[in-house]
N, C-alpha and C positions, 0 to 999 in steps of 0.2 A: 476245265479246259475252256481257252477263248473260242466261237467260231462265227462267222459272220454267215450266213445261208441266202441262197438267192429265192425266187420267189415261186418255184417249184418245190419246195422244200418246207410249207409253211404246217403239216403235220410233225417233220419231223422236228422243228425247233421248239413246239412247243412238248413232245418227249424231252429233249435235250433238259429244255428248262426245268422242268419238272426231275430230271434226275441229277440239277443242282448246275448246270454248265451254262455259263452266260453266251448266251447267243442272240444276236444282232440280226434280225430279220429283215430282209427289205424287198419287194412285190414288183417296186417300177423301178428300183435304179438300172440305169445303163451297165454291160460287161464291163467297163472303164471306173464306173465309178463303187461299183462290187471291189474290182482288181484296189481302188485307192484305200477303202476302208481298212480291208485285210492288212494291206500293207501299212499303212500307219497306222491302227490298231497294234498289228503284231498277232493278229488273229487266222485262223484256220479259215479258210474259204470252202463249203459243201455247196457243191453243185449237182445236176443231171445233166448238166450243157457238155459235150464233149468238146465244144470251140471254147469257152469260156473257163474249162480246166486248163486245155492248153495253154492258153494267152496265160492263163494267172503262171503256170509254170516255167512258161517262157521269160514272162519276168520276176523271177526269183519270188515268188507268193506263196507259202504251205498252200495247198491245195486237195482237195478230193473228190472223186468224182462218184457220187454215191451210185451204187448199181443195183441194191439189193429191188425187187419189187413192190415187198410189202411193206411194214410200219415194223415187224418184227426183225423181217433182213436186214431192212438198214439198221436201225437198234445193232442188232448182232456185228453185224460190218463194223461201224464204228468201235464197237466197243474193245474187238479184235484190235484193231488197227492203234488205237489210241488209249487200248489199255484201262478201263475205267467198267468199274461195274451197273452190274442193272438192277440199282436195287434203289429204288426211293426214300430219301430220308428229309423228312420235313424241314430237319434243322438248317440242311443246307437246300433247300429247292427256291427255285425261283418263279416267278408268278408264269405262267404257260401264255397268259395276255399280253405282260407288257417287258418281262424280265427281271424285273425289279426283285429284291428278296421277298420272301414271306416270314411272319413272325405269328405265333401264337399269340392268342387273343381270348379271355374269359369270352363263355355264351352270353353270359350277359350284357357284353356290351355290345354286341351281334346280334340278338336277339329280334330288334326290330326292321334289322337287313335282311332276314332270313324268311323260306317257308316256314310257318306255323309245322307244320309235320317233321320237317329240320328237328323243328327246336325240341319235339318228343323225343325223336328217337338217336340223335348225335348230340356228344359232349364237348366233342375237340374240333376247333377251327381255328384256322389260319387265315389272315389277311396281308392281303399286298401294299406293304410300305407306301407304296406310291398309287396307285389306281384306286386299291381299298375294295379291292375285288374280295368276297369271303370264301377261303375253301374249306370243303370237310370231305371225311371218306364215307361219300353216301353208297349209294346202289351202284353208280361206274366205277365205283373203285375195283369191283369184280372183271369188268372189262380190261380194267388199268395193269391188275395181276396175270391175267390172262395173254395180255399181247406181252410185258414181263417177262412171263413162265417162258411162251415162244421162243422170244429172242434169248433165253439165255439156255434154251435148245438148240437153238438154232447156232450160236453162239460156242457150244458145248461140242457141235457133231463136227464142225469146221474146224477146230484144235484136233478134236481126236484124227479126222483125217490126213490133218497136217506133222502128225506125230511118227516116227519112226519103227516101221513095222519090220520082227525081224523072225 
């Protein structure tokens, strides 16, 4: 999925990125200039502005206006909504910094980008095409599962209620 996110939004683009969907982050632009991206883009607009969903829907712009509270709710919302899982796979994620892909990369040639402690105890890293940001699944990756597991509870309970009880 394309989605372009305003500047209330800047934890959740980088989940997004991370579970592979390019998303266009931006902190200072104007409601106007959010509404123009989206629209020539061709991309989803995620907001929290309820003036700034409207306008985008008022002129013909995909739009959504995120509501969940946490990092898990919206996770879950989204993926409701648009259909897409919550399951992280390297091969298609995108760098959480800059959007770019990531591509595996030998430690050895990381090795001297990295902590020393890194380079003991992880074998598998990723780098970002473009930034050249290094990732691995160190100790956060347990937080990364965690707020995951949530949303795809959270994700889980929202179907089931929405399901036909007879």
């Amino acid at each position: 999925m394309r989605f372009v996110a305003d500047g209330m939004l800047g934890k959740l683009t980088r989940w997004l990125r991370m579970l592979g969907h390019d998303v266009e982050y931006f902190n200072l632009l104007e409601d106007e200039e959010l509404i123009k991206v989206a629209k020539s883009e061709q991309m989803i607009l995620l907001t929290r502005d309820l003036r700034l969903y409207q306008k985008a829907a008022t002129e013909g712009v995909k739009a959504h206006l995120v509501e969940g509270r946490t990092e898990h709710e919206r996770l879950a919302e989204l993926a409701r909504k648009y259909d897409f899982g919550l399951e992280i796979d390297v091969s298609t994620s995108r760098c959480p910094k800059c959007n770019s892909r990531i591509k595996p990369v030998r430690k050895e040639e990381v090795m001297e980008r990295i902590p020393e402690s890194t380079s003991r105890f992880y074998n598998e890293f990723w780098e970002c095409q473009n930034c050249g940001k290094i990732y691995w699944q160190g100790s956060h990756w347990k937080r990364i599962d965690q707020i995951l597991s949530q949303a795809k509870e959270t994700l889980r309970k929202s179907k089931a209620s929405l399901s036909p009880r007879f």
